[in-house]
N, C-alpha and C positions, 0 to 999 in steps of 0.2 A: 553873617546874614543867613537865615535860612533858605532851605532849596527852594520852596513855598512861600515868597513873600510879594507882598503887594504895600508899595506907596501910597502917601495921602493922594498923590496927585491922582493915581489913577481910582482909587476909591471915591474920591469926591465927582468922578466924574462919569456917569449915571450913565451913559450909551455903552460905555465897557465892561463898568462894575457888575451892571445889573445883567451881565450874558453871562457872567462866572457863577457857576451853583454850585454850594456844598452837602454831603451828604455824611451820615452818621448812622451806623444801625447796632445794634443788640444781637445780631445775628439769632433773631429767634422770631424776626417778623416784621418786627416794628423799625419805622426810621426814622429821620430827623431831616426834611430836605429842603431849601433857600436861595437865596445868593449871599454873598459873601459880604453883601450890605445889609444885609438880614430884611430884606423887601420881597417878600412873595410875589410869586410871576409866577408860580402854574396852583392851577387846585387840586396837584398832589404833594405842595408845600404845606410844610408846617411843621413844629417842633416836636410835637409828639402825633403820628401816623404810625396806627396797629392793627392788625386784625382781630378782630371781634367774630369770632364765629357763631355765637349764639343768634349773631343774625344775618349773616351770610359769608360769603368765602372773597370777599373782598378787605381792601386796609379802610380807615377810617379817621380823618382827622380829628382829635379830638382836640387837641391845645395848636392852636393855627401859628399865635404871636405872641411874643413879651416884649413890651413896651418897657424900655428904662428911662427913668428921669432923675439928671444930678438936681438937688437943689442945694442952696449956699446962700447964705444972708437973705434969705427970702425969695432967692430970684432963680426961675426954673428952668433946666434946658434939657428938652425931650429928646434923646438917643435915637429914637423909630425913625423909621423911614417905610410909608403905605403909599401906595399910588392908589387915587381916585378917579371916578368915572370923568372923563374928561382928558384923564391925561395930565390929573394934576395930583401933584404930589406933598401930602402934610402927615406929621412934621415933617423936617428933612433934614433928623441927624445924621445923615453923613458928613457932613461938612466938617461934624467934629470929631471923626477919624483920623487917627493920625495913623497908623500901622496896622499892618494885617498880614498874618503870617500862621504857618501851621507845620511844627514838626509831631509833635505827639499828640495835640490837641489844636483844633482851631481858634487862634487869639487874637482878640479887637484890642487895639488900643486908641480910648476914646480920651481927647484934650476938651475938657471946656476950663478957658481962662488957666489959672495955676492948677486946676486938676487935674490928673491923670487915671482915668478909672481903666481896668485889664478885665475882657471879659474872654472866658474859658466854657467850652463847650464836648460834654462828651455824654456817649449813655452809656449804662452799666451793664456788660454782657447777662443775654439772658435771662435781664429782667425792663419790664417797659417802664422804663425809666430815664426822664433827660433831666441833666445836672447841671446846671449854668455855674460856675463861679466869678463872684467879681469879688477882685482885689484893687481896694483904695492907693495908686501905687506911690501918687503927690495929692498933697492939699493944705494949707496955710490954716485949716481951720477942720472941723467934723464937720460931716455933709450929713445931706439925709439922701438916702438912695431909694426913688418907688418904683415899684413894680406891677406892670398892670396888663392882665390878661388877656387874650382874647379868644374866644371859644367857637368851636365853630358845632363838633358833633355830627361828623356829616360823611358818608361814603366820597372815597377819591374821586368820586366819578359824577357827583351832584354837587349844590351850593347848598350853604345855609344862607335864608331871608327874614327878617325879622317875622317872628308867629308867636301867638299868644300861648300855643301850647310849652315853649320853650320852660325847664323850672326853674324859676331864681332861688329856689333854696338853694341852703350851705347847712354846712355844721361846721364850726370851730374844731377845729384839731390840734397837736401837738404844733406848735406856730403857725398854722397857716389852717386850710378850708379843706371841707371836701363838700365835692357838688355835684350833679351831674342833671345834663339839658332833656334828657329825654330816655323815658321809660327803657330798657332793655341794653342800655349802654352799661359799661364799667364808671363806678364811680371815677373822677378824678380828684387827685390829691394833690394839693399845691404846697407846699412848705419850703419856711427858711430856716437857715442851718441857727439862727440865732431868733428873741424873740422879736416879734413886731408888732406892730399896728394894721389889721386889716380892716380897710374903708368899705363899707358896702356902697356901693352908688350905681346898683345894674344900667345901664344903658348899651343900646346897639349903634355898631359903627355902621354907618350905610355905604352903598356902591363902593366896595372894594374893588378895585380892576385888574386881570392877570394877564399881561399881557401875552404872554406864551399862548392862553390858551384863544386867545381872539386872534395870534399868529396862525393858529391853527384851525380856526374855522369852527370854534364852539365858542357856548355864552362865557362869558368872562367876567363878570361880577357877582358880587353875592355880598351878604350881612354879615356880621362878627357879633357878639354878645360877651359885652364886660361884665362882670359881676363885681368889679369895685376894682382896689389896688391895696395892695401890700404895702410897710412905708418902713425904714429901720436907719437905726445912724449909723453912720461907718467912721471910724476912726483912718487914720493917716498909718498904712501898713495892715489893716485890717481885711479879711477874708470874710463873704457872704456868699451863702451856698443855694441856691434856687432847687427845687425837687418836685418836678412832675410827673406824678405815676398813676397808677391805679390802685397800688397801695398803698397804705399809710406808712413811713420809715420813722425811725429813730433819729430824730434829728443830729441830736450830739454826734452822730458816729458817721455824719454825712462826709463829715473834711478827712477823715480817714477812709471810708472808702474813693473818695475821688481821686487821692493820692495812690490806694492799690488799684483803681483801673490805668493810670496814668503809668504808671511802673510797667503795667504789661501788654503796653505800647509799643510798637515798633515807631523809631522815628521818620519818619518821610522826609528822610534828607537825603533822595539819590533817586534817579529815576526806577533803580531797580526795587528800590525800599518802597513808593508808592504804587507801585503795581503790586508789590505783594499782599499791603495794606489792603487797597481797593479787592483783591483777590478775597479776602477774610471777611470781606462785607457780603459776598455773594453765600458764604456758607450759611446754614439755617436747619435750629435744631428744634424741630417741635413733637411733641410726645412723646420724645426717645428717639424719633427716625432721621434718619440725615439727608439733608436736603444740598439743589445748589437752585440756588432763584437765576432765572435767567437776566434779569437785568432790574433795574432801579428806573423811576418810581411807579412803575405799571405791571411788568411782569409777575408770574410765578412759577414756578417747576415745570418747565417742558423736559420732556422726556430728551430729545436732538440735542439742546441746548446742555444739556447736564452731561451728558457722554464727551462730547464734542470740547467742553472748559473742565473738564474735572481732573485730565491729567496736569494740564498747565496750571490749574490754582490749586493744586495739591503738591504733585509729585515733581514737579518743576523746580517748587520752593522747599524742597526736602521733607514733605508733609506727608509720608505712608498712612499712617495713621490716619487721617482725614479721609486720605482717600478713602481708603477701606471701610472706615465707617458711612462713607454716604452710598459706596457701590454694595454694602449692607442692605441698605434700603431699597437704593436701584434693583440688585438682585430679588426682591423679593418683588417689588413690581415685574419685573419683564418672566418670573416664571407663574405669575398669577395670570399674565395674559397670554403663555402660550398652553397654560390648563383652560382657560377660557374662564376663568373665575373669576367675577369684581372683585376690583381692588378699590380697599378703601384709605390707600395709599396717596400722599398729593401727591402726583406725577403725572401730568397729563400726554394726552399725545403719543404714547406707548403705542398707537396700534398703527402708526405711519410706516410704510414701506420699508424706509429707511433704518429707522432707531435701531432694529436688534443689528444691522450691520454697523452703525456708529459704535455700541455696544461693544460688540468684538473688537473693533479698531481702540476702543478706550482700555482694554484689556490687555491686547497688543502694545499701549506705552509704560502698562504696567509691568512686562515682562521686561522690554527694553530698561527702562528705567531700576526696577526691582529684582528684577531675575527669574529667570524661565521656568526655570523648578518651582520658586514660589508661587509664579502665578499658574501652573500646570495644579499644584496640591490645591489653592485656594479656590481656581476659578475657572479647572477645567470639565467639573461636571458642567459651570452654566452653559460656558463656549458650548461642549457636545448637543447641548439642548438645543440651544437656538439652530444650530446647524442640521440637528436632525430636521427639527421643526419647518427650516425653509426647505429643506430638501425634500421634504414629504409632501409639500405644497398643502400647508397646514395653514400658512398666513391668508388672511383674509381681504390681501389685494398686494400679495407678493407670490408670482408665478414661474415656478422653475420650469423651463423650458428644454426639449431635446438636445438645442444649439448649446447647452450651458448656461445662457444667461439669465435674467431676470426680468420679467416683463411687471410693471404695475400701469394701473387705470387714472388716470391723474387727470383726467377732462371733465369731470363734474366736478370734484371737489379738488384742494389744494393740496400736495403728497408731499413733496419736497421742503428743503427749509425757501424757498421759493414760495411763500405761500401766500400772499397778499391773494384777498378776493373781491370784487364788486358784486354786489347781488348775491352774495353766494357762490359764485362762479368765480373760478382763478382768474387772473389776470394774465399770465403766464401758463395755460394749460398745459406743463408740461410729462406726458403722459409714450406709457409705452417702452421702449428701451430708453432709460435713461442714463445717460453716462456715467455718474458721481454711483448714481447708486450697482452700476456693477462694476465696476471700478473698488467699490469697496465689496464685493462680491467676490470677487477674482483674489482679493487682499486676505479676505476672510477666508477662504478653500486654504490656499498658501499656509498661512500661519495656524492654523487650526489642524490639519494635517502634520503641520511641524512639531508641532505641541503634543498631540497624541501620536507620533513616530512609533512603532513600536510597538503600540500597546493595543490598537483593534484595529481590524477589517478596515474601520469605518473611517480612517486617515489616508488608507489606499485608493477608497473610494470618490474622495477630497480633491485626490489629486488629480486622479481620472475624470472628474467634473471641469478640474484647474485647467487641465489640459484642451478641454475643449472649449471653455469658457473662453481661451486666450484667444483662441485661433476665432473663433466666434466675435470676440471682442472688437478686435483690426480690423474684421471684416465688414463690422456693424457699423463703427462708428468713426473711421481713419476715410477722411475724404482725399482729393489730390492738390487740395490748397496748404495740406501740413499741419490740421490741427481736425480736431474731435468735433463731430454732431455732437449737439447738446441732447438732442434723445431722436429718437425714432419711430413711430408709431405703429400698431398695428396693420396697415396698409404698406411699412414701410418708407413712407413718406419721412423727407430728415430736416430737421431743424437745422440750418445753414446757420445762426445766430452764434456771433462769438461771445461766449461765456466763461464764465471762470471757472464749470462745474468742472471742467475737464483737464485743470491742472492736479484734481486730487491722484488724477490715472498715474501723474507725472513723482507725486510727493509720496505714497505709500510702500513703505518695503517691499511688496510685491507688486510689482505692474508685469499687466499684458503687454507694453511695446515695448520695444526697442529703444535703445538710447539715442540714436540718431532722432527717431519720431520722438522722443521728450523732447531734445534739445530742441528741435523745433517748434514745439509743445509752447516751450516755456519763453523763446524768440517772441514769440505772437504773444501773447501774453503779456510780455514785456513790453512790446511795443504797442497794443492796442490796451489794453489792463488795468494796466499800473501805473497808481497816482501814489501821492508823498502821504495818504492819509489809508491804506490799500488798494483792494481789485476791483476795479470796476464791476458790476451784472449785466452790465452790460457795452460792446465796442461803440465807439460815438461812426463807428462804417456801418453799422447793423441798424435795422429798418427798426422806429419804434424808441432810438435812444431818447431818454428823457432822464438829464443828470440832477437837476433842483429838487428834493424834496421837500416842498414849501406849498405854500397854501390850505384847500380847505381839504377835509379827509375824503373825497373822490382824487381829488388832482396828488396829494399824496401817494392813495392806493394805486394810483396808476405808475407813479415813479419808483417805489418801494425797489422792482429790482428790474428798472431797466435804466441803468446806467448810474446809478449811485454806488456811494466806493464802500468796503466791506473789509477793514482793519484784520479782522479773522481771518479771511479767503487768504490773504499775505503770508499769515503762520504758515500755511501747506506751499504757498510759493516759494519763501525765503526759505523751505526744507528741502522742493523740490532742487532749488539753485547751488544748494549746498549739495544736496546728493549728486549733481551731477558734475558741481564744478569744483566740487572740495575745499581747500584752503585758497585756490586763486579765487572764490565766490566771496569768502569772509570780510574784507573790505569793503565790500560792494555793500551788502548786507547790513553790516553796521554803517553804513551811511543812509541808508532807508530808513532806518530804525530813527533816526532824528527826528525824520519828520511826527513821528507817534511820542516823543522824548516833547514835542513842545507842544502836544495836549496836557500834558501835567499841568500848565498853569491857563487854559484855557476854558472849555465848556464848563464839564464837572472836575475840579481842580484835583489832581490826582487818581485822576482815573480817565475811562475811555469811553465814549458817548456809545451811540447803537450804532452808525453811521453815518457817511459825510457825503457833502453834494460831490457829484462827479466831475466838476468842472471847477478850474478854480475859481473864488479862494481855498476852497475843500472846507465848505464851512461844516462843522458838526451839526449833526439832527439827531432828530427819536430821541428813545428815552438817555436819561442823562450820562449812566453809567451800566455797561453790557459786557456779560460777562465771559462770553466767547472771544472778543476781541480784548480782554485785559488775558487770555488764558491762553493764548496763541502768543501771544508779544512775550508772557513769560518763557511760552516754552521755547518758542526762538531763541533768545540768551540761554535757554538751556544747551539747546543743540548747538551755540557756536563756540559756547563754552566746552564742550566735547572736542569740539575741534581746535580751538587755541591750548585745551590742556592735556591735548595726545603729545 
């Protein structure tokens, strides 16, 4: 039995099935996202979502749904399964699911009466292309299998509604159509691996209902636009290949390439196998530059979130190369903006406080992982850079200070990965000395220093900042209850709030304190913190906890991080706990890990949501699949693997 599998029982039955979502990407942009009953529930679902930049910097659905219908002696039974405004649901082929399982590819196996039809689902790296295969696997007779589209054309972020501007042309192509709904779109191409019959009969589906997105507190219906169906016979053992792109393919050569993506598959048969998977979905290569998207089905390239997952979905899973190739890019970003130069680089968010220090720190597991000398030849101009750069108070709301430490302005706008805002305005104003961020300050002197040993003035100078930075550090932010200010503000006024920022002080190679103040560090923590899904943002003793993130997008933005759990913030706990408790930590640790081993077959099946409510059940929220939190989880088996194979 596969690692990934699902019964008829629980697939027929719609309160469960319909909270599992599948994802599939090209790793060039484009995805493929659902449930696993193939019922769209948000309107960043659909089978083919790409970015179109000709018309703005968002994805775009173009092919929403494919409708399958067995027929046999005359008599039809529709595969689909749409929910309607109302809450009512037609057709409602699940019922004739019988299994569902995914090691290389995601596979339905649908029963009506003696037939068994096997559907296969993957896209082709690198190109915007989704490949459905169905293989006839039982039947007493030849069926005819149709196929019926549903188009939408529309940004993730809008609906489409029935309008007259919409085009019902097509053109006939090599088996199948190509068409497209409106001006300044990519054509789509639709075809089958063999020939058919395509029915024109346009007609709109009306009131589509998503219910995610009315869980969320946005419109939740919209139109679909068929422009007919596909119709072809299948024989008993026979193979049909579905192909939705934006280019025309060669049809005959379809069943061979599905077969060489499928070969360079990894199977998702181990919890360690599907995080690496999911890990390969965050990579993304557009115009030559390397990217890492921060999460699925909303995000893009933040600058925090790429530093922060890129040693754990690179260098974790034995992947130098990858790395290198996206901190290729990243480096060209982060020295465009300390020349002060637009970048016409996707990478947003570059000019946060924090990034050139996550930077460093992403550089630092290069070393660790790769080795010192390497990353000293490959990547210690950029380190010098950024280090002069903050130290020269060049950052443009990052302030080196006498004491050593770092001061930034975080009360008007959002600074930290803490960034939810209402109005404009943080939710969280956290501003001033802030823990996390000299925490990684005090980490970056230390190993920057250590790295140029030897070789300038300017490593001496490192230390002598280190030096004062520590003593500054205890003094700033160590209160007498045994754990860290979350920041401290210009007035000196201190955020009493227990937070997670301040186990990074505890997890990094170099820390300002003391082991006695970790171990107590990470006591608190442990006992205010830590749920089976990770860190809390916030202690449920702390004034403002609010652990549900649920409802409409204010009541959201206020919960985002006061006291929702944060799978990621765990990677630097279960490091810190390891650095301090060595091998008697290791059992503990992998007992933690369970609880993240039984999202595999939960939210987004094989991967890891954005976060989870604070309270139990620890349900998953946000977006489906996030990619700091599958990049922390890997690198944890990395580092206990360190430790079980010294």
């Amino acid at each position: 039995m596969s690692y990934l599998h699902f019964d008829k029982t629980l697939m027929t039955n719609l309160e469960e099935s319909l909270q599992k979502e599948i994802l599939r990407t090209n790793s060039s942009g484009a995805y493929h996202c659902t449930t696993i009953v193939n019922c769209n529930t948000r309107k960043y679902h659909g089978l083919l979502v790409m970015p179109v930049p000709e018309i703005d910097d968002e994805n775009h659905v173009l092919l929403s749904l494919l409708d399958e219908t067995v027929i046999q002696h005359g008599a039809s039974f529709n595969l689909g399964l749409h929910r309607y405004q109302g809450g009512n649901y037609d057709p409602k082929g699940h019922k004739y699911i019988r299994d569902y399982s995914w090691e290389k590819v995601p596979t339905t196996l649908y029963r009506v009466g003696g037939v068994i039809l096997k559907k296969e689902k993957l896209f082709v790296h690198y190109e915007n292309r989704i490949l459905i295969r169905y293989t006839l696997v039982e039947a007493q007779a030849p069926i005819r299998l149709r196929l019926q589209p549903f188009l939408a054309f529309r940004s993730v972020h809008k609906f489409t509604h029935e309008n007259p501007q919409a085009s019902r042309e097509y053109r006939n192509v090599e088996n199948g159509i190509e068409t497209c709904m409106y001006a300044g779109y990519p054509h789509l191409y639709m075809q089958l691996s063999k020939a058919n019959d395509f029915v024109f009969r346009p007609d709109w589906y009306r009131n589509l209902e998503y219910v995610k997105e009315r869980e969320r507190g946005y419109d939740f219906t919209e139109d679909l636009y068929v422009p007919g169906y596909f119709e072809t016979e299948m024989q008993r053992g026979e193979t049909v290949i579905f192909s939705g792109g934006i280019t025309e393919t060669e049809t005959q050569k379809l069943e061979n390439v599905f077969g060489q993506e499928i070969d360079a598959r990894i199977p998702r048969n181990s919890f360690h196998n599907c995080l690496v998977c999911s890990a390969h979905q965050f990579l993304n290569r557009q115009g030559g530059e390397h990217y890492i998207l921060a999460g699925y089905p909303w995000f893009r390239c933040r600058a925090r979130d790429l530093f922060i997952a890129l040693p754990g979905l690179t260098l974790a899973t034995g992947e130098q190369d990858r790395f290198e190739a996206v901190m290729a890019t990243a480096r060209k970003a982060a020295m465009l903006f300390i020349n002060d130069n637009p970048s016409g680089l996707g990478i947003s968010e570059m000019q946060h406080p924090d990034v050139l220090l996550w930077c460093v720190w992403c550089l630092q597991q290069y070393a660790n992982m790769v080795g010192t000398a390497q990353c000293k030849e490959r990547y210690g101009d950029l380190l010098s850079a950024i280090m002069h750069f903050i130290c020269r108070n060049q950052h443009p709301n990052l302030f080196f200070h006498d004491n050593g430490l770092l001061f930034t302005n975080g009360k008007e706008r959002a600074v930290t990965w803490m960034n939810s805002s209402v109005n404009g305005r943080p939710v969280v104003p956290r501003s001033g000395y802030v823990v996390e961020i000299n925490a990684l300050w005090y980490n970056a002197l230390c190993f920057t220093a250590s790295l140029l040993s030897g070789d300038t003035a300017f490593a001496e100078q490192l230390l002598q900042i280190a030096q004062r930075a520590k003593q500054s550090f205890v003094g700033t932010f160590m209160n007498e209850h045994g754990y860290l200010f979350d920041y401290v503000d210009e007035s000196m006024a201190k955020d009493w709030s227990v937070r997670p920022n301040m186990i990074f002080a505890c997890a990094f190679d170099y820390s300002p304190l003391g082991v006695m103040q970790m171990k107590d560090i990470v006591q608190i923590v442990t006992r205010e913190l830590l749920t089976p899904k990770g860190l809390r943002s916030l202690s449920p003793k702390s004034s403002g906890y609010n652990p549900i993130y649920a409802g409409s997008p204010l009541q959201r933005d206020h919960a985002y991080h006061q006291g929702t759990a944060w799978p990621w913030l765990a990677g630097f706990y279960f490091e810190a706990y390891l650095k301090l408790y060595k091998m008697g930590g290791v059992g503990f640790v992998e007992r933690q890990l369970i609880g993240y081993e039984d999202e595999m077959t939960q939210s987004c099946i094989g991967s890891m949501p954005e976060l989870f409510d604070g309270n139990p059940p620890f349900t998953g929220r946000g977006a489906v699949s996030f990619a700091m939190n599958v990049a922390e989880i890997l690198r944890t088996t990395y580092i206990l693997n360190q430790f079980t194979n010294e």
